[in-house]
RODO-2510 file (C-alpha; in nm, 4 decimals, decimal comma):
residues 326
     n   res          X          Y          Z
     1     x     0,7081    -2,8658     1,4468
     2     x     0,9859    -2,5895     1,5155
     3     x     0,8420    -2,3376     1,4635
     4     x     1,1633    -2,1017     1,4755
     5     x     1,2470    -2,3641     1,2070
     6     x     0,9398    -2,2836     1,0043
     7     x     1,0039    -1,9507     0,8726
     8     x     1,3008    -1,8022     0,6219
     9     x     1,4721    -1,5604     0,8283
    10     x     1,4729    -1,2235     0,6740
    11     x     1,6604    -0,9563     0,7781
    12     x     1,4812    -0,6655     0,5597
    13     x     1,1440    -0,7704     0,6272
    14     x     1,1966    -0,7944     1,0047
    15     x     1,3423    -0,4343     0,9645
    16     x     0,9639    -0,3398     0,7770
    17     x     0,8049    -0,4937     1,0686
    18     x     0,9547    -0,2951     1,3041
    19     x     0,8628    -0,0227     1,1112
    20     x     0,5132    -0,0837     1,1024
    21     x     0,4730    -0,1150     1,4726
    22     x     0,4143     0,2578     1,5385
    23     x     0,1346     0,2388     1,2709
    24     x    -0,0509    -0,0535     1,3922
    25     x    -0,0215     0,1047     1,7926
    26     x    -0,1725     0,4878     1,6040
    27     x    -0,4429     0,2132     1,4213
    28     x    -0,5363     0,0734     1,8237
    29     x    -0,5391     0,4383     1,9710
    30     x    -0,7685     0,5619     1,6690
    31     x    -0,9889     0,2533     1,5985
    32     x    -0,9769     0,0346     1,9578
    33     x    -0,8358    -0,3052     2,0632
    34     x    -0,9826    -0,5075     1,7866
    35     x    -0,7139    -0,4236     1,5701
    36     x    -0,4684    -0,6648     1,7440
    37     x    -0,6561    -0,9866     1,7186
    38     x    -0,7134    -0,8829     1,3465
    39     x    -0,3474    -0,8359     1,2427
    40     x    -0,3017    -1,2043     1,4396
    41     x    -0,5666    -1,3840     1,1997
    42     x    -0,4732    -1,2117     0,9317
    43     x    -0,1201    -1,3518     0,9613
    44     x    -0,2088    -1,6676     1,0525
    45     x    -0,3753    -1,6869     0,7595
    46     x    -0,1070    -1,5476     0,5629
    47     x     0,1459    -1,8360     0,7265
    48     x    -0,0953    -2,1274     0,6975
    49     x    -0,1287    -2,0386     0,3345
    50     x     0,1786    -1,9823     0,2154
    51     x     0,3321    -2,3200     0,4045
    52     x    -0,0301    -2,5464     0,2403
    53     x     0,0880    -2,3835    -0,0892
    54     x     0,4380    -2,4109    -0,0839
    55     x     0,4532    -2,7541     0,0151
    56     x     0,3381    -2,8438    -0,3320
    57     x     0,6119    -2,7027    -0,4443
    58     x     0,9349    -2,6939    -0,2875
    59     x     1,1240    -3,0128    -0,2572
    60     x     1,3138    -3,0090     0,0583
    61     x     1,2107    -2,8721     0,3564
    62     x     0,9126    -2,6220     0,3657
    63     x     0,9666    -2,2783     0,4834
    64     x     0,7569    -1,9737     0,5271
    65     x     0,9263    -1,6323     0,4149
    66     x     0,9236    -1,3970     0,7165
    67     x     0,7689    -1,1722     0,4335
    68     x     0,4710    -1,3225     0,4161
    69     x     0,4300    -1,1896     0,8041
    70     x     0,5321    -0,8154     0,6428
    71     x     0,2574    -0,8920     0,3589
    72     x    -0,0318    -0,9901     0,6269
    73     x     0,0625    -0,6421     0,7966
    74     x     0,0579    -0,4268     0,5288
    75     x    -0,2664    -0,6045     0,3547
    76     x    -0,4535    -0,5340     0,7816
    77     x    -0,3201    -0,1649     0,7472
    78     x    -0,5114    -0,0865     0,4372
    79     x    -0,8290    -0,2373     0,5899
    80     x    -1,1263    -0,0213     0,6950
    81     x    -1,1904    -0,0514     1,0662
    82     x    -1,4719    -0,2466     1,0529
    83     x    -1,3939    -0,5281     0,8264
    84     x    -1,5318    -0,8471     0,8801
    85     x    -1,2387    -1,1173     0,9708
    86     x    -1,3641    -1,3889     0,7558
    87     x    -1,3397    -1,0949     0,4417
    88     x    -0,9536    -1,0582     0,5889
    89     x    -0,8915    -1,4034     0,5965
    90     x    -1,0506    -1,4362     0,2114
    91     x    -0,8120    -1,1288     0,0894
    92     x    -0,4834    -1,2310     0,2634
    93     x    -0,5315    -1,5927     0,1234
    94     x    -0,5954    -1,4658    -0,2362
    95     x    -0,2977    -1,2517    -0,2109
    96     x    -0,0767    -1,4810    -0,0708
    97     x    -0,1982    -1,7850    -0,3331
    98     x    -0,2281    -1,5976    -0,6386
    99     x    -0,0271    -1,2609    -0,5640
   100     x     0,2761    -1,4683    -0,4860
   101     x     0,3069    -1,8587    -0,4514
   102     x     0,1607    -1,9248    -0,8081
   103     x     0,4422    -1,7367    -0,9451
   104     x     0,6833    -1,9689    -0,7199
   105     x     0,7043    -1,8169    -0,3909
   106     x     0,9282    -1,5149    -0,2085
   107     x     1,1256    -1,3380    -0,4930
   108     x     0,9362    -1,4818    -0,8158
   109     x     0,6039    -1,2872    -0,7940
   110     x     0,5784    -0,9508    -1,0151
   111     x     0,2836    -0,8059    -0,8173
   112     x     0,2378    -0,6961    -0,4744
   113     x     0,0365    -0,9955    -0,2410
   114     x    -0,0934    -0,7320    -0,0550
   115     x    -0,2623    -0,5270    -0,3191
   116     x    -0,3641    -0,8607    -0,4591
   117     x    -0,5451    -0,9449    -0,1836
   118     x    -0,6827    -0,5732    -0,1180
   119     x    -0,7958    -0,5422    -0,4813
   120     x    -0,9825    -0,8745    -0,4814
   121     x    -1,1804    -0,7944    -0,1939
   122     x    -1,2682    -0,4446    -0,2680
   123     x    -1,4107    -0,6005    -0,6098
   124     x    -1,5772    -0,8908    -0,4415
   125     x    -1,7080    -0,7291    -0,0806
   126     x    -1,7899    -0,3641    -0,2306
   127     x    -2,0096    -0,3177     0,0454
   128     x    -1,8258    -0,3557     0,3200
   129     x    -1,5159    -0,2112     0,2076
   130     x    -1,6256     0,1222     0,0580
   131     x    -1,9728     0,1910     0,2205
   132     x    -1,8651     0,2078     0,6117
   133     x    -1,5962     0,3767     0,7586
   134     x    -1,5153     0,4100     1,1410
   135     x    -1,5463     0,7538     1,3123
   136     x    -1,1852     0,7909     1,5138
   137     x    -1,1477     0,8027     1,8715
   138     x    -0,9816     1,1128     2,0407
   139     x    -0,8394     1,2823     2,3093
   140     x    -0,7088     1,0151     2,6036
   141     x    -0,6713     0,7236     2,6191
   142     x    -0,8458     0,6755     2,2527
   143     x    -0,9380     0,3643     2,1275
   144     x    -0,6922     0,1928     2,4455
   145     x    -0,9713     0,1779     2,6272
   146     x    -1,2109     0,0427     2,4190
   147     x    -1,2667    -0,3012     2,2191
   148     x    -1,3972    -0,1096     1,9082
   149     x    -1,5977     0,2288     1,7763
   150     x    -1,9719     0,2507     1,7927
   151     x    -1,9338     0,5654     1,5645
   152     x    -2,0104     0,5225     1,2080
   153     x    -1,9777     0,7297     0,9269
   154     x    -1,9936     0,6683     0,5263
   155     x    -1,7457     0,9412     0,4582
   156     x    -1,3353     0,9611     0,4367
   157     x    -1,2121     1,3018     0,3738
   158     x    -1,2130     1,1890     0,0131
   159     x    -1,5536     1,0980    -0,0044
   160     x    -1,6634     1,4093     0,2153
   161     x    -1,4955     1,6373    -0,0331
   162     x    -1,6424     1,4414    -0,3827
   163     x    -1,9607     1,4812    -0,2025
   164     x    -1,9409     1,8752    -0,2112
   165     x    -1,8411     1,9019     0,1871
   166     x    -1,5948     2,0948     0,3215
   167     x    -1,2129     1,9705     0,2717
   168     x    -1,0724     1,8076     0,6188
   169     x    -0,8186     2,0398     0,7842
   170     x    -0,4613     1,9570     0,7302
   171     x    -0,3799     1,9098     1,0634
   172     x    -0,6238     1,6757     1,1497
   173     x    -0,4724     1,4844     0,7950
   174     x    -0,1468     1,5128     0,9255
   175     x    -0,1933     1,3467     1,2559
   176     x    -0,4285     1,1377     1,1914
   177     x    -0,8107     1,2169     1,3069
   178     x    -0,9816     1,1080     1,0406
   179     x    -1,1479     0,8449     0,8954
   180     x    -1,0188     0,5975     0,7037
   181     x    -0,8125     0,2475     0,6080
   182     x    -0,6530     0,1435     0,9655
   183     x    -0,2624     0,2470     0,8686
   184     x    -0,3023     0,6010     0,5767
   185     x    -0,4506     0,8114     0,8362
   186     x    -0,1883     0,9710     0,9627
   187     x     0,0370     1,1588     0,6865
   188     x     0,2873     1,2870     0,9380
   189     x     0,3915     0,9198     1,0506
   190     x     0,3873     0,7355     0,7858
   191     x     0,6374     1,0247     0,6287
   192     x     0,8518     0,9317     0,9603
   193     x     0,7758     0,5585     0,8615
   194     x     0,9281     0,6309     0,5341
   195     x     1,2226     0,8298     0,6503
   196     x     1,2750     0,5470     0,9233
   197     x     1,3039     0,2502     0,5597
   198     x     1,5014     0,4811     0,3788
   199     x     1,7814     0,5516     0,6452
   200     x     1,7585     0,1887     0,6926
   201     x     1,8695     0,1151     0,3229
   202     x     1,5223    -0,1331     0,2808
   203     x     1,3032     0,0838     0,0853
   204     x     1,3624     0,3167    -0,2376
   205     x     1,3670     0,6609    -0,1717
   206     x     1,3724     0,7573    -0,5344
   207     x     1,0169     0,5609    -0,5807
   208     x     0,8676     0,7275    -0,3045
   209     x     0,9877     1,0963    -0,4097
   210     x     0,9006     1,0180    -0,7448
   211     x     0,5636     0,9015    -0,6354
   212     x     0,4673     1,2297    -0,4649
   213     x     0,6349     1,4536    -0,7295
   214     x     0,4928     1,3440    -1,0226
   215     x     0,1488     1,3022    -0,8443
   216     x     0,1594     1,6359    -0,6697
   217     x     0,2478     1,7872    -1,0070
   218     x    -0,0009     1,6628    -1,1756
   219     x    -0,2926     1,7262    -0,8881
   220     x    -0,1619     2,0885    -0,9308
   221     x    -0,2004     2,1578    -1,2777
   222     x    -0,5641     1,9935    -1,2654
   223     x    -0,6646     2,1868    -0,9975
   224     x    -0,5218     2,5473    -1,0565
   225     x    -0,7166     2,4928    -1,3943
   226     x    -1,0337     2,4392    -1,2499
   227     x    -1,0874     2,0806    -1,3864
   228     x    -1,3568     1,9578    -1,2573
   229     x    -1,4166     1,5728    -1,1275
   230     x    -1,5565     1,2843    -1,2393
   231     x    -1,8030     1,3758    -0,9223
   232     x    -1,9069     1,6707    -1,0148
   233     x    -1,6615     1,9015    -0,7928
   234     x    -1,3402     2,1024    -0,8897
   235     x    -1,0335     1,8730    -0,8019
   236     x    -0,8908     1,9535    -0,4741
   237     x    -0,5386     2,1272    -0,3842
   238     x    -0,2359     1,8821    -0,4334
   239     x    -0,1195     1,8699    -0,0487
   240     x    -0,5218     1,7597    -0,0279
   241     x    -0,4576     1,5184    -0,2774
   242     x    -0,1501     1,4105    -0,1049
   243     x    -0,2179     1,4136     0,2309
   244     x    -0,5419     1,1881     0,1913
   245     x    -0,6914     0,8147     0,1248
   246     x    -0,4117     0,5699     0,0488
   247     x    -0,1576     0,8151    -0,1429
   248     x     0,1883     0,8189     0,1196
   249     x     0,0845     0,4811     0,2560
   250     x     0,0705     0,3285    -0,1083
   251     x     0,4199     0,5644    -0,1636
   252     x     0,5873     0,4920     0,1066
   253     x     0,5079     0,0960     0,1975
   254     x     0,3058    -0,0267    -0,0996
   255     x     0,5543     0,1068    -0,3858
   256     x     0,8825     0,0053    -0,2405
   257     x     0,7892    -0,3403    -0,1618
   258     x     1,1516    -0,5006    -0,2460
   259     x     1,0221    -0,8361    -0,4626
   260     x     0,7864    -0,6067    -0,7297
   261     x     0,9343    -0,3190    -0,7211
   262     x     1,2257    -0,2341    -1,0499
   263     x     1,5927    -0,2694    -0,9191
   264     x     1,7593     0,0064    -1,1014
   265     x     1,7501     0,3401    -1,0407
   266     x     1,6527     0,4777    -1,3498
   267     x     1,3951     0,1783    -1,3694
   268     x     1,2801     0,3063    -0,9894
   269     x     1,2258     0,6992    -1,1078
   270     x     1,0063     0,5648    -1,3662
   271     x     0,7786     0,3696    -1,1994
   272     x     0,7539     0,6111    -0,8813
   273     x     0,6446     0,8824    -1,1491
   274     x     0,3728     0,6587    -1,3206
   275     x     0,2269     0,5475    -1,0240
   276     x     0,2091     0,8940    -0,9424
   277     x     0,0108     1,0451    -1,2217
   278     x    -0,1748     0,7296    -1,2525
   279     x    -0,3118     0,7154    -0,9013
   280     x    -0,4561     1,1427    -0,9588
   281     x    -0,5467     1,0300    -1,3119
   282     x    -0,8275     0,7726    -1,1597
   283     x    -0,9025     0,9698    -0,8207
   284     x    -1,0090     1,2694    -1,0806
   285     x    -1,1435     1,0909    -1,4254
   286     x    -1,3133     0,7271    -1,2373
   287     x    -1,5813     0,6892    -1,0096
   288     x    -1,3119     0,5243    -0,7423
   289     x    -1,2373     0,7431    -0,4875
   290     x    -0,8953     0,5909    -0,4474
   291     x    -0,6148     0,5264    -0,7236
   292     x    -0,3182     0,4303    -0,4982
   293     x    -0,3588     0,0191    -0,5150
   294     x    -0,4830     0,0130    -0,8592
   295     x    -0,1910     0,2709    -0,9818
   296     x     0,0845    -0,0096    -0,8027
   297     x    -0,0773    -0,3011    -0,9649
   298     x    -0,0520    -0,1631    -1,3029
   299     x     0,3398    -0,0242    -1,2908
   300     x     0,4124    -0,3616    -1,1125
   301     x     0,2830    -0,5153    -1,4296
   302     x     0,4750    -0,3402    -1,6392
   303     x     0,8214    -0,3493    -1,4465
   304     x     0,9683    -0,6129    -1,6222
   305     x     0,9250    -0,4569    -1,9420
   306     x     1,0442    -0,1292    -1,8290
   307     x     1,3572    -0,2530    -1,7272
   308     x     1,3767    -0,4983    -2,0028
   309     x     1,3471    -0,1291    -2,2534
   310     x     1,6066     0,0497    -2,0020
   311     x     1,8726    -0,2894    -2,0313
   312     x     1,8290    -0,2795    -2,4024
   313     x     1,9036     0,0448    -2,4474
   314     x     2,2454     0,0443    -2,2097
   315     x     2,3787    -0,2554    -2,4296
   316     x     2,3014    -0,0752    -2,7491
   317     x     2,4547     0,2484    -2,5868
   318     x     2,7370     0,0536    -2,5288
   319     x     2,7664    -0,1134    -2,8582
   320     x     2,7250     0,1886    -3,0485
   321     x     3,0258     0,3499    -2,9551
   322     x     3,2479     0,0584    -3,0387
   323     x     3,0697     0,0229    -3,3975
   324     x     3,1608     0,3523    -3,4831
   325     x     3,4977     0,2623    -3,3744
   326     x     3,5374    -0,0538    -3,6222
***
């Protein structure tokens, strides 16, 4: 088989790969060498999936989209360290089935295969994906010169804080020395990641400043008025609330994603500012620590109605004027 021949060559999603190449090196340096053959079997599976799948369906000739390769990336970045590979292989499959090629393949699907795949797991394998996070490596040469960590902890800076502990310091959120998922550690790349997609006209800008508006608005008022959580703790500042879990990551990669995400710019503002308030809405009222995935899953259901309710009301603003007229 040709294998250059295999895949749909796409332009945007080899520009999101590039992208994510910084994040997957900060992932080796924080969390060791075992991050690389992960990402591999995770795509595989991804490819393998997709072309079994497709095959029952197209007619011609069978071809992979190059973003299923971008979906496999993003779905290893929100892993924690430590996941199993068969539980990566079960969650990119899932995505890539029933996230995307049961609605008819690349361009068809209204939900993120990623977050399909995440969510699934996370239900299923509660265990291993919420109980046991990875201590970091630091200092030089990191994780480079190791296969793995030995460190274990059962805290993110989420967790730590829900728990009554004190708050991680924003530097350490900013570049990364926590624990966490493999790619949201880091706040100050992945806002470089994002700046990199928007310059490069293959991500939204208005969903991801919507995003972090409307959440950091809403983290604000909670927390200047002393709510307190559904933990038992006052909610923490916004730029806490920002900074940590899944929040830019989900912004800046999840959000954007090109096939679910709304194509107008109105539509765009919307659903940046729900996902916002939704994702603070379920870090501070649910007993999940994290809101981000569930927040996308639920605006990228209701997308095509939003923009269905936005197209409406342009033709009748149209209409209207020449109705008077008659």
């Amino acid at each position: 088989m040709n294998i250059k021949g295999l895949f749909q060559k796409q332009k945007m999603m080899r520009t999101v790969l590039m992208a994510l190449i910084p994040l997957a090196l900060m992932a080796v340096y924080l969390f060791g060498w075992r991050v690389v053959p992960l990402f591999f079997v995770v795509a595989l599976a991804a490819v393998i999936s997709e072309y079994l799948v497709m095959r029952t369906i197209q007619k011609e000739k069978t071809r992979v989209s190059e973003a299923a390769l971008v979906s496999a990336a993003l779905f290893t970045l929100t892993l924690p360290p430590q996941t199993p590979f068969w539980i990566a292989v079960v969650g990119i499959v899932f995505g890539i089935v029933f996230g995307k090629a049961a609605f008819g393949g690349f361009g068809r699907n209204i939900f993120n295969p990623a977050l399909v795949g995440r969510c699934f797991i996370y239900i299923a394998f509660p265990t291993q994906m919420t109980m046991t996070w990875a201590t970091p490596f630091g200092g030089l040469p990191g994780g480079f010169a190791s296969w793995g960590v030995d460190a274990v902890t059962t805290a993110t800076p989420i967790i730590t804080y829900n728990s009554g502990g004190a708050a991680a310091s924003y530097s350490d959120l900013l570049f990364g020395f926590v624990g966490g998922s493999l790619g949201e550690t880091s706040a100050l790349l992945l806002i470089l990641v994002g700046a990199y997609l928007v310059y490069k006209k293959v991500a939204s800008w208005q969903i991801m400043v919507s995003t972090v508006v409307s959440g950091g608005i809403l983290a604000s008022v909670l927390h200047y008025a002393g709510v307190m959580g559904a933990h038992g703790v006052a909610l923490p500042p916004p730029l806490f609330t920002l900074l940590t879990g899944g929040f830019l990551f989900g912004a800046v990669l999840m959000a954007t994603d090109p096939v679910s995400a709304p194509r107008s710019k109105t539509a765009q503002w919307i659903a940046g500012s729900l996902i916002g308030l939704i994702t603070v809405v379920i870090r501070s009222f649910a007993l999940f620590t994290e809101g981000m995935m569930f927040a996308i899953l639920i605006v990228n259901a209701l997308t095509p109605l939003i923009e269905l309710q936005l197209k409406q009301r342009t033709a009748k603003a149209k209409k209207s004027p020449k109705e008077a007229a008659a």
